[in-house]
C-alpha positions in Angstrom: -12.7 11.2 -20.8 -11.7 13.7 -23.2 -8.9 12.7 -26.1 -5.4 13.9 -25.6 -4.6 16.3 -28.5 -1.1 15.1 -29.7 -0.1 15.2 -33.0 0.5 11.8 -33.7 0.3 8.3 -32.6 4.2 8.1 -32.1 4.6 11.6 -30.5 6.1 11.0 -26.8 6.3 13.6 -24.2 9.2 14.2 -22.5 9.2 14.4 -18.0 11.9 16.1 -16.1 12.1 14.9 -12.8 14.1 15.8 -9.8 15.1 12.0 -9.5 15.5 10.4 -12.9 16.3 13.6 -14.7 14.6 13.2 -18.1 12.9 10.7 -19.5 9.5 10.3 -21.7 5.7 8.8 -21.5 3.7 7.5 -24.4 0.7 8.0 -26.1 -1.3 5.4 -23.9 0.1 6.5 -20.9 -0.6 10.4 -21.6 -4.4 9.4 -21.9 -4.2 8.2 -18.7 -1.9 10.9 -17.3 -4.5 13.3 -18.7 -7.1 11.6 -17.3 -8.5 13.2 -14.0 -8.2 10.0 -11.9 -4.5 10.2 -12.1 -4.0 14.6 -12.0 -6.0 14.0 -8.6 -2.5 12.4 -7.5 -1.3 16.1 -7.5 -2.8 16.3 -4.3 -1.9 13.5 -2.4 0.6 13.5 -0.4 2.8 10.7 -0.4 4.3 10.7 3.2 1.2 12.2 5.0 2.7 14.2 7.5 6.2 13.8 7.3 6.2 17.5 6.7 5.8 18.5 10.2 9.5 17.2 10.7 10.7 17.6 7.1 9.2 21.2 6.0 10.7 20.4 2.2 8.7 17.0 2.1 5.6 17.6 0.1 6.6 14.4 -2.4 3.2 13.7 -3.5 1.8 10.5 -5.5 2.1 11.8 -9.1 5.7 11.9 -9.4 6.1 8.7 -7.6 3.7 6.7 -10.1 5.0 8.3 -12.7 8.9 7.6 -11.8 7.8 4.0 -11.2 6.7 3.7 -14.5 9.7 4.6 -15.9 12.0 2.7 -13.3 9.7 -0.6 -14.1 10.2 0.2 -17.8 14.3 0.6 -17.4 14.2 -2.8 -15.2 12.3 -5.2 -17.4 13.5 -3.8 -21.1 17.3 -4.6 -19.3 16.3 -7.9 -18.0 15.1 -9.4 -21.3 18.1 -7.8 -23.2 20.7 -9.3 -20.4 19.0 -13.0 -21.0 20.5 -15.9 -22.3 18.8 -17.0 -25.5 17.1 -20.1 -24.6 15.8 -18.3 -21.2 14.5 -15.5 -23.1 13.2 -18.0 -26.2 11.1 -19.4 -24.0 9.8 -16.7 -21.9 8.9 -15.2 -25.7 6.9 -18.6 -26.2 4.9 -18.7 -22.5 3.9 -14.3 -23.4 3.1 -15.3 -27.2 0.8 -18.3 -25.6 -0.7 -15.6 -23.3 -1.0 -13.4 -25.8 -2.9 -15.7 -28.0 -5.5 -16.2 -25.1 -6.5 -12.9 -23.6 -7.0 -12.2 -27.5 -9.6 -14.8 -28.0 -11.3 -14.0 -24.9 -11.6 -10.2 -25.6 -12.4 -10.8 -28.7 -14.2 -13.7 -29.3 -14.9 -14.0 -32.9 -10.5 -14.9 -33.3 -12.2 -18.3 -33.0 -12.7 -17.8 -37.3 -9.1 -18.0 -39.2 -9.7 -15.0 -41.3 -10.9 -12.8 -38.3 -8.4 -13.9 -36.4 -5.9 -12.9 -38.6 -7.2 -9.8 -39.4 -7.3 -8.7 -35.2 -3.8 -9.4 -35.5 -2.7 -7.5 -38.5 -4.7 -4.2 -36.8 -2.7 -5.1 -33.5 0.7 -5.5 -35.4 -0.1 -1.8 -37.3 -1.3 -0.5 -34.2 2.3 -1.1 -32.5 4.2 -0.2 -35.4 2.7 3.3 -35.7 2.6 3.8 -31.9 5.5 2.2 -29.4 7.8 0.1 -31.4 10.7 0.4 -30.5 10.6 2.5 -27.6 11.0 -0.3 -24.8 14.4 -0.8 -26.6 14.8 -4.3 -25.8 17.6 -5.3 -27.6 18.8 -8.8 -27.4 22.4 -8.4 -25.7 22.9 -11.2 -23.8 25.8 -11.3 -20.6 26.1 -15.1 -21.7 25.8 -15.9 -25.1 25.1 -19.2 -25.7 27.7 -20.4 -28.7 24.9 -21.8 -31.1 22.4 -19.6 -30.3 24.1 -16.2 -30.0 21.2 -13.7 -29.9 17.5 -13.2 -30.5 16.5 -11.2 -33.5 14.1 -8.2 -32.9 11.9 -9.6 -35.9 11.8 -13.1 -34.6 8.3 -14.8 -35.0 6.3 -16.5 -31.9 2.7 -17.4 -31.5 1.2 -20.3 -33.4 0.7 -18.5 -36.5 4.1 -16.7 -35.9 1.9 -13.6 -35.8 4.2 -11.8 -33.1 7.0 -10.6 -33.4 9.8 -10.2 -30.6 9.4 -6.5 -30.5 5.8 -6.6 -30.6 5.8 -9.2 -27.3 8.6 -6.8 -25.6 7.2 -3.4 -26.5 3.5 -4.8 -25.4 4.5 -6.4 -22.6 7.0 -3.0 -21.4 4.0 -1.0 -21.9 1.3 -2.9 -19.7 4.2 -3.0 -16.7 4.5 0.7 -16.8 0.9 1.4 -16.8 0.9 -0.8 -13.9 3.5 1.3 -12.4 1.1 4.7 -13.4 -2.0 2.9 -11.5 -0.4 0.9 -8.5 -1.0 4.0 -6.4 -3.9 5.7 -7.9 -6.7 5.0 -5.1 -4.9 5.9 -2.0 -7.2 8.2 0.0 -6.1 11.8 1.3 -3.0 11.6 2.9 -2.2 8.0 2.0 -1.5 5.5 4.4 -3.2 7.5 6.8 -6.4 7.2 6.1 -6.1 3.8 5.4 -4.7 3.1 8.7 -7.9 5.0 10.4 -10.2 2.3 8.4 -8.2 -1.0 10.4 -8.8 0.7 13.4 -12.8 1.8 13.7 -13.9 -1.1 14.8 -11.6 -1.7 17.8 -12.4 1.4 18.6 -16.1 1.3 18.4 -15.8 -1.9 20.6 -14.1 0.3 23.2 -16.5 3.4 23.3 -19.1 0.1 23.6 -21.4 1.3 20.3 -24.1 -1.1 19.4 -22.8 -4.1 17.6 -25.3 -3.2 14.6 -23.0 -0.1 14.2 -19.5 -2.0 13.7 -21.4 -4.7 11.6 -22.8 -1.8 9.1 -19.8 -0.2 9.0 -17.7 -4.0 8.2 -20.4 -4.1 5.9 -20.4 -0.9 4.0 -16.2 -1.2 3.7 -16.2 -4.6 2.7 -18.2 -3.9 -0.2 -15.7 -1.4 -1.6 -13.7 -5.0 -1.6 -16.4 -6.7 -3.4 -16.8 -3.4 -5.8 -13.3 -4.0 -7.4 -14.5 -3.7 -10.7 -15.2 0.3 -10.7 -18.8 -0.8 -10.3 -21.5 -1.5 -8.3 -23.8 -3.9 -9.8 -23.8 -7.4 -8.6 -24.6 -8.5 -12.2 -21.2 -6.4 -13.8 -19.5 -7.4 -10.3 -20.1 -11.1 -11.2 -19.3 -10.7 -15.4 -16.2 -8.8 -14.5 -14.8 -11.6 -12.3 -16.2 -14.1 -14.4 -14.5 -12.6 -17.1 -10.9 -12.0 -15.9 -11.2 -15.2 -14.2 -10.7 -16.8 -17.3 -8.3 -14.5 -18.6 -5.8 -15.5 -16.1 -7.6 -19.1 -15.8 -7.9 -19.5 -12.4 -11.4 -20.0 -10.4 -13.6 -16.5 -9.7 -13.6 -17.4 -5.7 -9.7 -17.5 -5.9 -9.5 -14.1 -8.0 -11.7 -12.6 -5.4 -10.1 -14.5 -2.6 -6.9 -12.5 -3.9 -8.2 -8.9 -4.3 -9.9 -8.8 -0.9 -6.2 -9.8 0.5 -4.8 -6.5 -0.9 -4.7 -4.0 1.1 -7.7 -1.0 1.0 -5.9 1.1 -1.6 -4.9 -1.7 -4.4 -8.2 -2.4 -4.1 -9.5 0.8 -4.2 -6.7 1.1 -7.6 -8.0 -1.6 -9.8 -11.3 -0.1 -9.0 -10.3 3.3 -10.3 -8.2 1.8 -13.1 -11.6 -0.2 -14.8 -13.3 3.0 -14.4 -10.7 4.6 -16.6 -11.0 1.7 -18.8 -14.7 1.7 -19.4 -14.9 5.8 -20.1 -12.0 5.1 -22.7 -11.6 7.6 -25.9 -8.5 6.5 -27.9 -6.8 10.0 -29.2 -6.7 7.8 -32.7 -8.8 5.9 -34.5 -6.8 4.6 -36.7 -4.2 1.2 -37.6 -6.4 -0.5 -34.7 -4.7 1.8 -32.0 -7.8 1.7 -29.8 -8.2 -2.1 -29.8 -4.2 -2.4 -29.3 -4.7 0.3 -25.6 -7.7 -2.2 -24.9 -5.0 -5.2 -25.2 -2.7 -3.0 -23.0 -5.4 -2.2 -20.9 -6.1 -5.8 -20.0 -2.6 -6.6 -20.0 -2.1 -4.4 -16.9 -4.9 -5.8 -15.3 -3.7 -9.3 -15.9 -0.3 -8.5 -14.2 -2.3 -6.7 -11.3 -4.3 -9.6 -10.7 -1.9 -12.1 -11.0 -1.5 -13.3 -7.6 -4.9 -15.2 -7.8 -2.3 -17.7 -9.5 -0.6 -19.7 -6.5 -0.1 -23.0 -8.1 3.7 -22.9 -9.6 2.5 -25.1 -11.9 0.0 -23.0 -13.8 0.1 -22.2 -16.9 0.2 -18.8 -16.8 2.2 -18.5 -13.4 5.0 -16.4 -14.7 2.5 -13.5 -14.7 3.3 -13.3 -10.9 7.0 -12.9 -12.1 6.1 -9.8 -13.6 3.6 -8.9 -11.0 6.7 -8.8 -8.8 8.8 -5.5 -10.6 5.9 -3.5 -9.2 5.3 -5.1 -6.3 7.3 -7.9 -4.1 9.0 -9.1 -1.0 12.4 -7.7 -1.8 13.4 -5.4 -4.6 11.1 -3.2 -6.8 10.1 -0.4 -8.7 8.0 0.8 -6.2 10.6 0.6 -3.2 13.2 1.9 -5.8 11.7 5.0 -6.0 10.0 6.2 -2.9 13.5 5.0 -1.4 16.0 7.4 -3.8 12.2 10.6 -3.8 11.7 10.5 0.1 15.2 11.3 1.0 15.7 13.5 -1.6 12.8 15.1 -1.4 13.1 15.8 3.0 16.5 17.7 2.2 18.3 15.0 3.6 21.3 12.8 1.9 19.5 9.7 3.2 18.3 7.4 0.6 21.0 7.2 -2.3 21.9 4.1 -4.1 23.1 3.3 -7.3 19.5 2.7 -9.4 21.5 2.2 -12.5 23.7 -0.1 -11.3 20.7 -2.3 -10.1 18.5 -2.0 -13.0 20.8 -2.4 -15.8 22.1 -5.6 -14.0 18.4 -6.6 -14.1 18.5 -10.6 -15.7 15.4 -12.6 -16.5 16.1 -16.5 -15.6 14.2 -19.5 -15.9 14.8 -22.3 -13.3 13.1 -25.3 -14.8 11.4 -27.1 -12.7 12.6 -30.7 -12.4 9.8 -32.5 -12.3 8.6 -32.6 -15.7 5.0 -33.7 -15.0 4.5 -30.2 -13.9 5.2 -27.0 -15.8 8.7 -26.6 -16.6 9.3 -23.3 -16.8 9.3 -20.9 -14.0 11.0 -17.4 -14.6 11.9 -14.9 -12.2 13.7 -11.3 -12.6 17.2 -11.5 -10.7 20.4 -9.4 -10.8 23.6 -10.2 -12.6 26.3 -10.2 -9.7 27.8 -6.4 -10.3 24.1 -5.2 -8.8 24.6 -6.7 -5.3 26.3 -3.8 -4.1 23.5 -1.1 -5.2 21.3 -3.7 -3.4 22.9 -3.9 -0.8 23.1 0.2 -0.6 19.1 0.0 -1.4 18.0 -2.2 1.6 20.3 0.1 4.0 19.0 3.6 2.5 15.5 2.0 3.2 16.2 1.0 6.7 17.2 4.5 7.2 14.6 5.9 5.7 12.1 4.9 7.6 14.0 4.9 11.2 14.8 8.8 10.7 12.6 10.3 8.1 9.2 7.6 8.5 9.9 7.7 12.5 10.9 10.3 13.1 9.4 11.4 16.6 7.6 14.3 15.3 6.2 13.3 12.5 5.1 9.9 13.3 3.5 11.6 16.4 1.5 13.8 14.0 0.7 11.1 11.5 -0.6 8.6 14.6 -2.6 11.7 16.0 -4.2 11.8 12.2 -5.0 8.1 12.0 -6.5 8.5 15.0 -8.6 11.4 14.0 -10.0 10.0 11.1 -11.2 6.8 12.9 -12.8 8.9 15.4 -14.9 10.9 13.7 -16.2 8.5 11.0 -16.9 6.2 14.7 -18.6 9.1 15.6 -20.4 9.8 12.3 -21.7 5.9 12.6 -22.7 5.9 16.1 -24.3 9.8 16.4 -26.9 10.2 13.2 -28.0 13.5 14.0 -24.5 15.4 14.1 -24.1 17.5 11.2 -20.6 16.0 11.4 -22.2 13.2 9.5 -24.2 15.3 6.7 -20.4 17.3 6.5 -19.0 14.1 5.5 -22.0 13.5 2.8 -20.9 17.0 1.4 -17.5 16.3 0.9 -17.8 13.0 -0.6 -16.6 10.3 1.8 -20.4 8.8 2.9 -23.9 8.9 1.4 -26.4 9.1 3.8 -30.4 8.2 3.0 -32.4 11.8 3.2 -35.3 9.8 4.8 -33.8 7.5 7.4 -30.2 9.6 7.7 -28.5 5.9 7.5 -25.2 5.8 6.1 -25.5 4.0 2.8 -21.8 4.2 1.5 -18.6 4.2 2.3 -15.8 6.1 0.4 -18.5 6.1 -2.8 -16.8 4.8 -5.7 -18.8 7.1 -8.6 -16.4 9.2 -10.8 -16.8 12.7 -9.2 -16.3 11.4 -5.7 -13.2 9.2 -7.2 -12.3 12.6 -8.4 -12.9 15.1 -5.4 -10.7 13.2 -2.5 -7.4 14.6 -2.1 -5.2 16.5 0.9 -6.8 19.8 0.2 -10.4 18.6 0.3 -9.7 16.9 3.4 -8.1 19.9 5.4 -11.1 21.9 4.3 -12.9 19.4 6.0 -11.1 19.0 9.3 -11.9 22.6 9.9 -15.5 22.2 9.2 -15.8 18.8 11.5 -13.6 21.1 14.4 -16.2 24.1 14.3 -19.1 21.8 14.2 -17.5 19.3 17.0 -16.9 22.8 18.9 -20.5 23.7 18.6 -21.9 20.4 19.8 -19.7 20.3 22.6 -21.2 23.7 24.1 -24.8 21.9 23.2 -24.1 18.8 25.4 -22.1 21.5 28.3 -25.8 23.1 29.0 -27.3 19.9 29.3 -25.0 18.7 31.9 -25.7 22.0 34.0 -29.2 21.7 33.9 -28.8 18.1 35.5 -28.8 15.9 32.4 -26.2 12.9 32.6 -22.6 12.8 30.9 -23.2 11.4 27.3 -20.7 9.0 25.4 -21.0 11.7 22.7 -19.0 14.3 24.6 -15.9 12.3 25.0 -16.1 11.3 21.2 -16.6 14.9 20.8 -14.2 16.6 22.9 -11.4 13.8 21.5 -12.1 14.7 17.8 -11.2 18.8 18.9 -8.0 17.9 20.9 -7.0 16.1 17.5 -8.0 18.8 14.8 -5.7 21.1 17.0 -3.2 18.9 16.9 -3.3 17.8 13.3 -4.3 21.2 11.5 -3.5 23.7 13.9 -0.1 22.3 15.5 -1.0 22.4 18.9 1.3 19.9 20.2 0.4 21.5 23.9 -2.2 18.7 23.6 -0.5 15.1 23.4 2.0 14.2 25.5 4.6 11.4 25.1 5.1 9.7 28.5 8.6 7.8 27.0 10.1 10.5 25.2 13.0 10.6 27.4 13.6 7.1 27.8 12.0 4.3 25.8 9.5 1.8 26.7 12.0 -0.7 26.9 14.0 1.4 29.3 10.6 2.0 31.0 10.0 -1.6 31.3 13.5 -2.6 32.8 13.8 0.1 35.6 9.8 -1.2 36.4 10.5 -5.0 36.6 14.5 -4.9 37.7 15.9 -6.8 34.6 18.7 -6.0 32.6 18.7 -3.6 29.8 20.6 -5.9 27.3 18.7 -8.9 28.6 17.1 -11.2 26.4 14.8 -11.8 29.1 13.8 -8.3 28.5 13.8 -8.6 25.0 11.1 -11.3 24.6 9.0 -9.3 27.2 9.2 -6.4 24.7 8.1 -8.4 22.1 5.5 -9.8 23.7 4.0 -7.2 24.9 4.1 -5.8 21.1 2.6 -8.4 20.1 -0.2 -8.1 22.2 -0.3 -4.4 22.2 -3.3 -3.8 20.3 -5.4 -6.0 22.9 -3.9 -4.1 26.0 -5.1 -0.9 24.2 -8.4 -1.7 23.6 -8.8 -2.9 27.6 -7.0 1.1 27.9 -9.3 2.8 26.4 -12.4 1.3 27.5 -10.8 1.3 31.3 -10.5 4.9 31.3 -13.7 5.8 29.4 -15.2 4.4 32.4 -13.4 6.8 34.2 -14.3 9.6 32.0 -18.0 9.0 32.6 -17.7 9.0 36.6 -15.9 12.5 36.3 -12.9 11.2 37.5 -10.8 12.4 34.7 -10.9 14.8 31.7 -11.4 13.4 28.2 -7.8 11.0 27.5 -7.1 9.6 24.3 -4.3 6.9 24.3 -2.6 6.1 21.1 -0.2 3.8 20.5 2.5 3.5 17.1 4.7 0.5 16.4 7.6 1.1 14.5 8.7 -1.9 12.4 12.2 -1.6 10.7 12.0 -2.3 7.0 14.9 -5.0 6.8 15.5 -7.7 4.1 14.3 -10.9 5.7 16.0 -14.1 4.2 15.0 -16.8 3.2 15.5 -18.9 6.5 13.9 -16.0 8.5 10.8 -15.6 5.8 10.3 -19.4 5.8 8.8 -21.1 2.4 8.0 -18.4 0.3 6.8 -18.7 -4.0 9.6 -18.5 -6.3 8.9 -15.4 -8.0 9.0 -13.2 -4.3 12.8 -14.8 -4.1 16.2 -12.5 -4.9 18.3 -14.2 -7.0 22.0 -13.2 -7.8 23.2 -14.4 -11.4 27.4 -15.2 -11.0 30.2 -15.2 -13.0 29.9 -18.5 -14.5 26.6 -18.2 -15.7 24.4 -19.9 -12.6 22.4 -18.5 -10.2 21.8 -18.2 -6.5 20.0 -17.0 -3.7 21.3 -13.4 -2.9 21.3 -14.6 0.9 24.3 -16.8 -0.5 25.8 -13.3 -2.2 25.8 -10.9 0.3 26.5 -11.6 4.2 25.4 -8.5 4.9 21.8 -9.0 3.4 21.5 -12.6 4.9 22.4 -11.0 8.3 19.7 -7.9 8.4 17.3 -9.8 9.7 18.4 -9.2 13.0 17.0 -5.7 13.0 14.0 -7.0 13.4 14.5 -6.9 17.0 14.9 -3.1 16.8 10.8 -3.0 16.1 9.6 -0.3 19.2 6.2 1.4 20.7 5.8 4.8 20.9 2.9 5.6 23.9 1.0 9.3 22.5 -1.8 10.6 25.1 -3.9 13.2 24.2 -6.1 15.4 26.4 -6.5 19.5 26.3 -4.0 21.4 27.2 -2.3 17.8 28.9 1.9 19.3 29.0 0.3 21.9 31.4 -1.6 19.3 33.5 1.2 17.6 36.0 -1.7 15.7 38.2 -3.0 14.4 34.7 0.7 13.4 33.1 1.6 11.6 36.8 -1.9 9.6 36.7 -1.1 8.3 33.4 2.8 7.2 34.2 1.0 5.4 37.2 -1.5 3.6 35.4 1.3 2.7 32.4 3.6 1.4 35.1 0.7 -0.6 36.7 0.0 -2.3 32.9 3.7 -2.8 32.6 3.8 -5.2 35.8 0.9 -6.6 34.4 1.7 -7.9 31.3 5.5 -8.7 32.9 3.2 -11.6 35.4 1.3 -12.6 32.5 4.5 -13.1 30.4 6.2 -14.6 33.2 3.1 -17.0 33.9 2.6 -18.1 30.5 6.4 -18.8 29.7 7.1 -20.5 32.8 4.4 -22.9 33.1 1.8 -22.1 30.3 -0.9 -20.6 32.7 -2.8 -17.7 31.1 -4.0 -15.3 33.4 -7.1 -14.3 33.1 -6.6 -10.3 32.2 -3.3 -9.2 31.6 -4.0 -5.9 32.4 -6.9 -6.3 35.4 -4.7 -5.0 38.1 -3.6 -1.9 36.3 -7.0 -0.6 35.8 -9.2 -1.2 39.4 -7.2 1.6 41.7 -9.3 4.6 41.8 -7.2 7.8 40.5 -7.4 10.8 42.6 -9.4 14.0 41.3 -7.5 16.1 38.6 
């Protein structure tokens, strides 16, 4: 990594944005900005193909991290300056005591007095000439306490009273908002996407029936980008590196690990990314210990990242997790704050606006002591003085709306499903055919490594620096077309060998599938998938089939059943009608399925016992606290959306809109499942009988020629 030419340690540089307007980034966070890791975010897209419906909706991942950084930064400086002195006293003390510890572990040799004191006069320098200041915490609080009115900046902590309140706000303000800068740096191309496409290769290998060995190497070979957290792969460094932040955070290695493997692909994939930028680290200055304070910051972020390994409420270090939560919780954050107010915004519609200001300057740190005094007593969490329940209330409604008409909307979830489904075919098709030069296309562009001798597939996603570097949107277009020619071209291949007699391989399907899909996808040929519910819903679907009421709740715990189980039932789908395929009955059918989920506020009741720090709390008038679900009827009542959650049906064959004979077989066979899984239901509830296939009936009638 090359140095970031500034001119000097305190020089900021300032970011217009089309959602915060102006504000700046540091020193540390330029370095990282610089870095190639994070410009690669340039070309990520961070609604994957939400553009098909919203032509103005090309948001991509680089302004998203970086306006989380800055909304984190605005959230936590407020918090600590709305606090009530002896909350914020001894949230100072429990940071000063972590402080204290993740220094003696990075640098060992604190153990001796006069080194010790020398590390923290280099750290102290290091602040003072780079970020002091800049978090502005200010100690201002909304209840002062009568003897204790306010904390001075300058105020000593640590057992040496070697840190200062500034230096533990500043420090601490600038680890959350490199959090915020990495949270999102290892999503693949296109985002959720691709991520997506991983869950689902092994159900569908299991469908198309490849050998066993194939879906075991591939759980293999993605597991161990799980495993590989640590940027590298080694077993010894993989072993040191959780050995090592196990006891930063002092919890056992097998519950760190426990906790990274479950994060979801790209988190992983982040703190992977994230120790890679670490270990290739070149401070811009040398000098006042600036590049031992960025490693402290480093580690810092990593410790907040980490943090959930941390379940016991009596740890010692468990108000990490509180912190963990501004980036990333159950309710409100900076994440959620900003993709909310950017993804309207950036689709041209006026969907999305709240008042950020309103909730982040009414941000309040708290500490609810615990009342049993065997067990740690203090346990903070980041709530919201009473004067923010509005703009939260605003933010969980612009979200719900978000996603039901931007998210889901019908033609660009239809595109991003028909993507997903791509991508899982043709890495199941690069596992389970070795001599495609699909495969050796994926080698080139960096998303396998095959062996030269045995042509096995030795990686997955490869985590080395110029592969790290190469994945993005454009790479993988490029790509798409490549894989469509060559899928063309093998198609014709396997055409001649049926005329000269030879049987119908698997491969053609898997073949002919993956070219329906790149038209779809990076041509727009939407001539290829039809939706057999797009005039009337499943649910509608479902009631006209089995005779029950619309409004029914009857009805509505079928539907959820049946969502519920609707993974299963496509499985049985697609491996029913690849028999089907192979006796020439019908053309090659892929059946997709999407579930849309609203994105509600679930309560406490509805969420059932959840750890303090994921909890909303509502600071009132007099001082005390509350859950929010006691604040705001309107919150505690969202829930009930839940029930909205739906399935869109997407099947895709060539030229399918055009192809009555095909479109009627289908509605047949969807109608057949649908009484199906209504006996099943109606077995189950009644008397608890399960039946042996829920969708058995649907699939043994023969369909006539089309």
């Amino acid at each position: 990594m090359h140095p970031t030419h500034l001119s000097h340690p305190r020089a900021i540089t300032p970011i217009s944005d089309a959602i915060h307007d102006r504000f700046e980034i540091t020193l540390f966070e330029r370095e990282f900005i610089d870095s190639a890791y994070f410009q690669r975010l340039h070309f990520v897209l961070q609604n994957s193909t939400a553009y098909v419906a919203f032509p103005s909706n090309k948001n991509t991942r680089f302004p998203h991290s970086v306006g989380v950084a800055h909304v984190v930064g605005e959230m936590f400086g407020n918090a600590l300056s709305n606090a009530t002195y002896s909350d914020l006293d001894a949230f100072f003390k429990k940071c000063a005591d972590f402080l204290e510890h993740i220094i003696a572990i990075i640098w060992p040799a604190t153990k001796d007095h006069s080194y010790r004191h020398l590390i923290y006069q280099d750290l102290s320098a290091a602040h003072l000439s780079t970020i002091s200041g800049l978090s502005k915490f200010l100690h201002t609080p909304i209840f002062p306490e009568k003897d204790n009115p306010r904390i001075h900046t300058e105020r000593a902590y640590g057992s040496l009273g070697q840190f200062s309140a500034t230096f533990i706000a500043d420090t601490l303000w600038q680890a959350l908002r490199f959090y915020g800068l990495m949270h999102d740096i290892g999503h693949l191309p296109m985002s959720h996407a691709f991520e997506a496409a991983l869950d689902d290769i092994p159900n569908l290998m299991r469908a198309y029936k490849q050998d066993k060995t194939d879906i075991q190497h591939f759980d293999y070979l993605r597991s161990k980008r799980f495993r590989e957290f640590s940027g590298f792969s080694s077993h010894k460094t993989i072993d040191e590196y959780s050995e090592f932040f196990s006891r930063i955070i002092s919890c056992p290695s097998n519950a760190l690990e426990s906790s990274v493997f479950g994060k979801d692909f790209h988190e992983v994939r982040s703190i992977s990314v994230f120790n890679r930028f670490i270990s290739e680290y070149q401070s811009t200055f040398l000098e006042n210990g600036i590049p031992d304070y960025a490693k402290l910051i480093h580690h810092l972020t990593l410790s907040f990242v980490l943090a959930t390994a941390i379940q016991d409420e009596s740890h010692r270090f468990y108000f990490l997790n509180s912190i963990h939560s501004l980036i990333d919780s159950e309710a409100v954050d900076a994440d959620r704050l900003d993709y909310t107010l950017r993804d309207g915004n950036e689709s041209g519609s006026h969907l999305g606006q709240f008042d950020l200001i309103r909730v982040y300057s009414n941000s309040v740190l708290i500490n609810n002591k615990n009342p049993n005094k065997e067990r740690n007593g203090n346990r903070f969490s980041f709530a919201y003085y009473i004067r923010a329940v509005s703009g939260i209330e605003q933010f969980f409604e612009q979200r719900y709306q978000i996603y039901k008409y931007i998210i889901y909307h019908r033609t660009s979830s239809r595109s991003n499903r028909c993507l997903e489904y791509l991508l899982s075919q043709i890495l199941n098709y690069c596992f389970s055919y070795g001599s495609s030069g699909i495969r050796a296309a994926l080698d080139e562009y960096s998303y396998i490594e095959t062996d030269e001798m045995s042509q096995k597939i030795t990686n997955l996603l490869p985590s080395e620096p110029e592969c790290l570097i190469r994945l993005d949107d454009s790479n993988l277009r490029t790509l798409l077309f490549r894989v469509k020619h060559l899928a063309e071209e093998r198609l014709r291949e396997l055409e001649d060998e049926q005329e000269l007699g030879g049987e119908v391989q698997p491969e053609y399907f898997v073949a002919a599938e993956i070219v329906n899909l790149c038209n779809i996808v990076v041509l727009r040929e939407f001539q290829h998938v039809h939706n057999p519910f797009k005039r009337i819903s499943f649910g509608q679907r479902a009631a006209e089939i089995i005779g029950v009421e619309r409004s029914g709740d009857e009805l509505q715990q079928f539907l959820s059943y049946a969502l519920d189980n609707a993974t299963g039932v496509l499985d049985y789908i697609r491996r029913s009608l690849y028999k089907k395929m192979k006796n020439g009955q019908i053309p090659s059918i892929s059946v997709l399925i999407n579930i849309q989920k609203p994105r509600c506020y679930i309560n406490d009741e509805q969420q059932g016992k959840r750890l303090y720090h994921n909890r909303l709390f509502v600071v009132r008038e007099n001082g005390a606290f509350d859950s929010i679900d006691n604040q705001s009827l309107f919150l505690k009542n969202m829930y009930h959306r839940e029930g909205e959650r739906k399935a869109e049906i997407y099947i895709v064959s060539e030229n399918i809109k055009n192809n009555a004979a095909l479109k009627s077989f289908i509605t047949v066979r969807i109608d057949s499942i649908i009484r199906s899984l209504w006996r099943h239901w109606k077995g189950t509830a009644n008397n608890g009988v399960q039946l042996a296939d829920p969708t058995a009936e649907a699939v043994d009638a023969q369909p006539r020629q089309m």
